[in-house]
C-alpha positions in Angstrom: 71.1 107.9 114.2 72.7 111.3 116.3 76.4 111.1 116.6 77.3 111.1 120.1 81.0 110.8 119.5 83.1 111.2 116.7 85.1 107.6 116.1 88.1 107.1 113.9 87.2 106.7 110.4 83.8 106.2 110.6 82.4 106.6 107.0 79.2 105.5 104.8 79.6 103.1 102.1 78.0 100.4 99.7 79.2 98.0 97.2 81.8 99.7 94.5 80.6 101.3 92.0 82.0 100.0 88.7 82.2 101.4 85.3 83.8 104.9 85.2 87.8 103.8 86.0 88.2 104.6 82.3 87.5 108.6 83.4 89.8 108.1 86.6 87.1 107.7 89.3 88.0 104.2 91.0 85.2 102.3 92.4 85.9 102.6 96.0 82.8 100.9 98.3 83.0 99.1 101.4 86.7 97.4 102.3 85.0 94.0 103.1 82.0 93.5 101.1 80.9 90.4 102.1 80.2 91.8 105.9 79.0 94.9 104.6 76.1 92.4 102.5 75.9 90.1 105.5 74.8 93.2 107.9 72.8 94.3 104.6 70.9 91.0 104.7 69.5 90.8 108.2 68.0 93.8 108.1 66.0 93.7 105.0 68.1 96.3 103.4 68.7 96.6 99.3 72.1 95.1 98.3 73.2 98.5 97.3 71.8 100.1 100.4 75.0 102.5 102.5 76.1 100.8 105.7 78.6 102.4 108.4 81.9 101.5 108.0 83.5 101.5 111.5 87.4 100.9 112.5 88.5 100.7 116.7 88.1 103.8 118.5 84.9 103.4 117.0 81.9 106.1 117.6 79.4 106.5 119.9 75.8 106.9 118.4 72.2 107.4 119.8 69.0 105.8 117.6 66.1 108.3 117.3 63.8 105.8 116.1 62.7 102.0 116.6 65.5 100.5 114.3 66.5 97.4 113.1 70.2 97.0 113.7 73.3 94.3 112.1 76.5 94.3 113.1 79.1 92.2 111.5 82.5 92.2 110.7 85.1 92.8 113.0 84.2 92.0 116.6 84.6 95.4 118.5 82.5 94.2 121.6 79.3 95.9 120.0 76.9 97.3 123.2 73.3 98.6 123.2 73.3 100.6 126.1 76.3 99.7 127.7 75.1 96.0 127.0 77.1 93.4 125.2 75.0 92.5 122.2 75.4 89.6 119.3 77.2 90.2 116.4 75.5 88.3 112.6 71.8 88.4 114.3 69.0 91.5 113.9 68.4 93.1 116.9 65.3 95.8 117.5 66.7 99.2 119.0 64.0 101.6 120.8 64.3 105.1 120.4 67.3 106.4 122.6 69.5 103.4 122.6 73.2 103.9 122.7 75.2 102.1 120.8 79.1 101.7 121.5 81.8 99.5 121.2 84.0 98.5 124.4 87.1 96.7 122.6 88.4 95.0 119.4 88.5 91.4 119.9 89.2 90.5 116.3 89.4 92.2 112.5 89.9 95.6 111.8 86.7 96.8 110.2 83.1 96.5 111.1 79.9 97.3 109.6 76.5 98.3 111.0 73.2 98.3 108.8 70.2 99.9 109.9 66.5 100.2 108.9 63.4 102.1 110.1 60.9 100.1 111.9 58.1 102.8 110.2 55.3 100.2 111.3 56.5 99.2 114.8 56.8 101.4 118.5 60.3 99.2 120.3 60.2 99.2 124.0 63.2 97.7 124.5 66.3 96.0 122.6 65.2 92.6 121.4 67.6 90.4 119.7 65.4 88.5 116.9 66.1 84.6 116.9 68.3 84.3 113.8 71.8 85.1 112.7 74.4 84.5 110.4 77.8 83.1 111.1 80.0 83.6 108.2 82.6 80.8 108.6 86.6 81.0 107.4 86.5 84.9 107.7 89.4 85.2 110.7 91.5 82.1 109.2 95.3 82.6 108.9 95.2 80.6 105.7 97.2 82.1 103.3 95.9 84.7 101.1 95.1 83.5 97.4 97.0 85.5 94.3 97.3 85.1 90.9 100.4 85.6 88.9 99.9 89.0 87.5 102.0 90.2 84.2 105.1 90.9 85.6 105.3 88.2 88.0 108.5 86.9 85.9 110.3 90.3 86.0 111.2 89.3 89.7 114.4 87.0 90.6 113.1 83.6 91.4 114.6 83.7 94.5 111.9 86.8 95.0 108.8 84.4 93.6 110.0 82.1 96.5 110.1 84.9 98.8 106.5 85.5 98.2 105.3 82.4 98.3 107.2 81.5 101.4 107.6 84.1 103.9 105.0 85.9 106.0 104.8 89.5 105.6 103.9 92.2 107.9 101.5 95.1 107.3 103.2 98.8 107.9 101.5 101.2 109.8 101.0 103.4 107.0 99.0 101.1 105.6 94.9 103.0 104.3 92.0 102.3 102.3 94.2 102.9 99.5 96.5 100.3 99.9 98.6 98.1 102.8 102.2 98.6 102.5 103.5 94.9 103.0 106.9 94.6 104.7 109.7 92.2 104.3 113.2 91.5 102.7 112.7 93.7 99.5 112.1 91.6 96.2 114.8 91.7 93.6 113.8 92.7 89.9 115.4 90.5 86.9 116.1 94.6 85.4 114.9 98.1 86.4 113.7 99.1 82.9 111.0 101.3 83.4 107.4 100.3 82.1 104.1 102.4 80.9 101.3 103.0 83.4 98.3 100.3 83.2 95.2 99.4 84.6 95.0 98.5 87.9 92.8 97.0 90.6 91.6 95.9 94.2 93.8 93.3 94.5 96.3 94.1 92.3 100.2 93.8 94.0 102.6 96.2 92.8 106.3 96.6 93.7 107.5 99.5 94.8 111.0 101.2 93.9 112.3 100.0 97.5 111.7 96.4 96.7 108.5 96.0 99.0 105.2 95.4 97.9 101.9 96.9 98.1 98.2 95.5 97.8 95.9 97.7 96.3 92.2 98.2 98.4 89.2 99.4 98.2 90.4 103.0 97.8 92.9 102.6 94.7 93.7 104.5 92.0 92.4 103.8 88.5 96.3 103.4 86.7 99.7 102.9 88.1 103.7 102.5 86.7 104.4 99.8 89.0 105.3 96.0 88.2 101.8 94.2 88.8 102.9 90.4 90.1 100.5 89.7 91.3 96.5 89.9 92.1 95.0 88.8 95.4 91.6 86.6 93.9 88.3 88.7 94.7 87.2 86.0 97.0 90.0 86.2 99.3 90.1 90.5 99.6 87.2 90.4 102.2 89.9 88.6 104.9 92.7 90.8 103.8 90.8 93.6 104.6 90.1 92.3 107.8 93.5 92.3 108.8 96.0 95.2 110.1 98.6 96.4 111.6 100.2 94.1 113.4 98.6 91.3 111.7 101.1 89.2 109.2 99.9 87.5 106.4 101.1 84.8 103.9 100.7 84.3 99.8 99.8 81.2 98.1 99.5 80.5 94.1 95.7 79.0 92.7 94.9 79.4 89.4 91.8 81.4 87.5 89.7 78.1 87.6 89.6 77.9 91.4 89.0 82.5 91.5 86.1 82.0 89.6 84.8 79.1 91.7 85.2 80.8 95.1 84.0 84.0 93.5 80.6 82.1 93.0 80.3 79.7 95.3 80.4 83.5 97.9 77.8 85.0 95.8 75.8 82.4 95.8 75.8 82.3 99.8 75.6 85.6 99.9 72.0 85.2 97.7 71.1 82.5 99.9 71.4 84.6 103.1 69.2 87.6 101.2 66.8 84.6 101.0 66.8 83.2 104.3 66.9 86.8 105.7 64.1 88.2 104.0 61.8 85.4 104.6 62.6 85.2 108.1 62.1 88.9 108.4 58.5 88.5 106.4 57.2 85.2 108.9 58.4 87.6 112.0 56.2 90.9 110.8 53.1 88.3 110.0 53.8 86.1 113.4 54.0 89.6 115.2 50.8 92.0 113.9 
């Protein structure tokens, strides 16, 4: 794809890549990883395969070659040539075809995944007869956290604070992190504590009192009370919201993390299957 126009953060990634946080290189990856795999899927691409990552004034780009193109994630009114097109369904793009995005409808992040039709001259934009609707994505159901190991270091009337109130999401919120905004929590003391591990997810308090959720971009260590972790299942809709979005905690327990954690990958495997054999029946239906 040419760049036609330059968008706001418009950036490459792929899933995080784990296992060197010990040398102070966080994972980073893709914000919402489920849409990033979803948009993977359709078009036969490799789990680990780069998509765009795209936030609202989004860029403008031109395809040089007959592409296969996913978009999911946020709903930004996605266009082929000035053309509304589906979101969660392959589509076929000719050499030449614009694609743009007219307005955000919903989320704050979306992801487009492409691959090379090597074998195959497109005419025109065809939308292939299959898609994808992740369900539960957009809810406003409260977000999922665990106690983390200072949760008790916090005034109870601050635990009922959390689990009560909704909070907003500053406008200095990044990749990094979302600054949450509320009445500021109240420590039990202020006795300093070592820097530990951290991780997406993780919910530290700040010295004002407000908290902050730890994304896709964090850092590998940090000196502030950890209450709480947002569960791995739940991070994709987080990241999904944004300024101007509020959002609410809830309390579950490691049982239920690790059950949502698998019951996602194993939908996520089911659409690789679905989507690859689709993909093969269409090349044999169409030689």
């Amino acid at each position: 794809m040419k760049l036609i126009k330059k968008g706001l953060l418009d950036t490459w990634q792929s899933l995080p890549m784990y296992g060197l946080q010990h040398e102070g290189i966080p994972p980073g990856g893709a914000m919402d990883i489920f849409s990033l795999q979803i948009a993977n899927a359709l078009v036969g691409n490799d789990v680990y395969d780069k998509a765009l990552e795209m936030h609202f004034p989004a860029g403008v780009y031109q395809f040089e070659k007959s592409t296969l193109l996913a978009v999911c994630g946020a709903d930004f009114t996605a266009c082929l040539d000035n053309v509304s097109i589906p979101m969660n369904q392959p589509i076929k793009v000719p050499p030449g075809a614009i694609l743009s995005f007219a307005k955000p409808a919903s989320g704050q992040r979306v992801y487009v995944a492409t691959r090379p039709l090597l074998d195959e001259q497109v005419s025109r934009v065809k939308i292939l007869p299959w898609s994808m609707n992740p369900e539960n994505v957009f809810t406003d159901e409260p977000i999922r956290i665990l106690c983390g190991r200072e949760w008790d270091q916090i005034k109870a009337c601050s635990q009922q604070l959390v689990l009560s109130k909704s909070f907003g999401i500053s406008p200095t919120s990044n990749r990094m992190g979302y600054q949450l905004v509320q009445e500021p929590l109240k420590m039990v003391s202020t006795s300093s504590m070592l820097s530990s591990a951290v991780t997406a997810g993780t919910i530290q308090l700040l010295p004002s009192g407000q908290l902050v959720v730890l994304l896709a971009g964090h850092q590998t260590t940090g000196g502030y009370p950890r209450l709480a972790h947002v569960i791995s299942a739940d991070l994709p809709r987080l990241a999904q919201k944004g300024h101007g979005d509020s959002l609410r905690f809830t309390l579950t327990d490691p049982t239920t993390a690790e059950y949502e954690w698998i019951f996602i990958q194993n939908y996520l495997q089911q659409v690789r299957n679905v989507c690859a054999l689709k993909l093969s029946q269409h090349r044999f239906d169409h030689r």
